[in-house]
N, C-alpha and C positions, 0 to 999 in steps of 0.2 A: 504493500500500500504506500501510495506518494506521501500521505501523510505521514505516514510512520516513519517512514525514510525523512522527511524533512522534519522531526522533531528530534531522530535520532543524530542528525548531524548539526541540530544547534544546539543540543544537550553537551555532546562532544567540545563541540567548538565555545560554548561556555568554559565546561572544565577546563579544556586547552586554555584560553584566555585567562583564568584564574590560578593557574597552578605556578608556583615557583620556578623562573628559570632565567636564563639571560636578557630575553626581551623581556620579562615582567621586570626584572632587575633595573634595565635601561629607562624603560617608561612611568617608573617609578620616581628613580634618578631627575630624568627629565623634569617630572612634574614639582619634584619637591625644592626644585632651583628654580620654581617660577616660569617655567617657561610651559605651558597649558596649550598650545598650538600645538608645540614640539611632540608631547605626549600624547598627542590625536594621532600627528605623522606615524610615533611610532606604531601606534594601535593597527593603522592600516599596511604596516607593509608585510604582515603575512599572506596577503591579497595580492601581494607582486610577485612573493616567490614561491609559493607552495604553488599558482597552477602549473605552471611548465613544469616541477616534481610531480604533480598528480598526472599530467600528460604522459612523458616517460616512463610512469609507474604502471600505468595501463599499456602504454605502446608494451610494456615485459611482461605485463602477465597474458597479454592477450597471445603471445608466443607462447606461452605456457597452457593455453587454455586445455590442450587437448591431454596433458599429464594432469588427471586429478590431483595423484596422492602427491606432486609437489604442492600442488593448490591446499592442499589439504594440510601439509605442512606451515603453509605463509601463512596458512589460517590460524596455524598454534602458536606461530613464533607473534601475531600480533596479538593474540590475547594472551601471549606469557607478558609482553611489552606494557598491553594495559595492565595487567592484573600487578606488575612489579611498578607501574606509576603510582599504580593504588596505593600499592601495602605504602612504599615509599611518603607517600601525603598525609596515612593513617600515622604514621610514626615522626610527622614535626614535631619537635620539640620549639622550636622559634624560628624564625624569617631574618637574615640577614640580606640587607640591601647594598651593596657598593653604591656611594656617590654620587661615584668621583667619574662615573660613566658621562661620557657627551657624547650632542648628534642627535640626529631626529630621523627622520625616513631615510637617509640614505645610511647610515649607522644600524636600524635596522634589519635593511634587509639585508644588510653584511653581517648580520649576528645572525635570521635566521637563515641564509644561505650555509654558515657553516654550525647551524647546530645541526647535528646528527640524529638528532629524535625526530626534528619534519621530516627528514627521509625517510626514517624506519617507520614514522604517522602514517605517511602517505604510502610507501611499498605496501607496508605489513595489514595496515588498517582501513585506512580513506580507500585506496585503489580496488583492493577485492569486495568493500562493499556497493562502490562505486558499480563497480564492473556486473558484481550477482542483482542490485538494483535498476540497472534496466537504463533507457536513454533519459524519460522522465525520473526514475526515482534517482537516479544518478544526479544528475541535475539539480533537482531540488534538496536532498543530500548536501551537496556540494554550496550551492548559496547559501541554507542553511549554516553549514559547517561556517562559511566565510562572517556572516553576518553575525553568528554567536561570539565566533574570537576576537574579532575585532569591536563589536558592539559592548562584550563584554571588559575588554581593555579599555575601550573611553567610557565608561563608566566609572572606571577606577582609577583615570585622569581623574574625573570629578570628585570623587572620594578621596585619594590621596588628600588632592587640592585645598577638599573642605574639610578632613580630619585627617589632617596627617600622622596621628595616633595610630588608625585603626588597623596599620600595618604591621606594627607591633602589640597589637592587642590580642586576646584570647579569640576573640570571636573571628580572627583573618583565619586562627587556628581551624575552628570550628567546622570554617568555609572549607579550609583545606582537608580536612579529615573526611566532609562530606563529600567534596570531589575524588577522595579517595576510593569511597565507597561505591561513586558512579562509575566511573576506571572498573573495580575489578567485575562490578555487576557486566559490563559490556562485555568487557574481557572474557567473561562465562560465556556469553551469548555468541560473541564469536567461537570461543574452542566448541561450543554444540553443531555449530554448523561449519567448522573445519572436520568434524566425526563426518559429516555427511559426505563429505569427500573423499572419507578413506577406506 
């Protein structure tokens, strides 16, 4: 169902957006020097570089389409991915921010071009769900995904902005333990239909 598919890619793309990492690091940074534009830029540039990754991720699996049991393998190795993002968020103990980070959109999309989790996002996760949902559920999937990280990233422009606390508080905690939980529930839901492939 397109529905399904488009809730379950801005559910995603929320937690992505929310979870501890370099670009939440930088757009943090960003905002807490004042600069509120800057931390919009960064929110949008996983929009520049995850689709060409999502492009290429499907140009490899669609070569692979006709070997299930490797399909069926990329199916565990991305629900072993969510399920260790999970435990990983279930067990912050605190949120350390670096600074001393600068740069806006093009800073960026240099950070997520070499973080290595958008690749293994979009190989191991984005791409086979993409690919098993269809030209529409793909699609909407995919905007979905695009609109929750990003949507949810200038949001937390705003928040930093207006509570620069809340980054260091228990409840960012809370957020992150719950996204932890979302992780490994998908994570399950994938490794059930990587079974189907094997």
């Amino acid at each position: 169902m397109i529905i399904q598919d488009i809730l379950t890619g801005f559910t995603l793309g929320v937690a992505a957006g929310l979870s501890p990492g370099p670009l939440m690091a930088l757009l943090i940074a960003e905002t807490l020097k004042g600069h509120r534009k800057n931390g919009f830029l960064v929110a949008i540039s996983p929009v520049i570089t995850d689709i060409p990754i999502l492009i290429f991720s499907l140009i490899i699996l669609d070569k692979l389409k006709n070997l299930e049991h490797i399909l069926g393998l990329i199916y565990f190795a991305g629900a072993g991915l969510l399920i260790y993002l999970g435990i990983k968020n279930l067990f912050v103990r605190e949120v350390k921010i670096d600074t001393s980070l600068t740069g806006s959109l093009k800073k960026g999309v240099m950070l997520n071009i070499l973080n290595p989790y958008t690749y293994l996002f979009w190989f191991f996760i984005g791409a086979p769900y993409v690919s098993q949902a269809g030209i529409y559920g793909g699609i909407g999937f995919t905007v979905a995904f695009f609109i929750g990280i990003s949507g949810s990233m200038g949001l937390m422009v705003i928040f930093v902005e207006k509570m620069k606390k809340f980054i260091r508080s228990r409840y960012y905690l809370y957020l992150l333990r719950f996204i932890g939980l979302l992780f490994i529930f998908f994570g399950l839901v994938l490794a059930k239909d990587g079974l189907g492939r094997i």
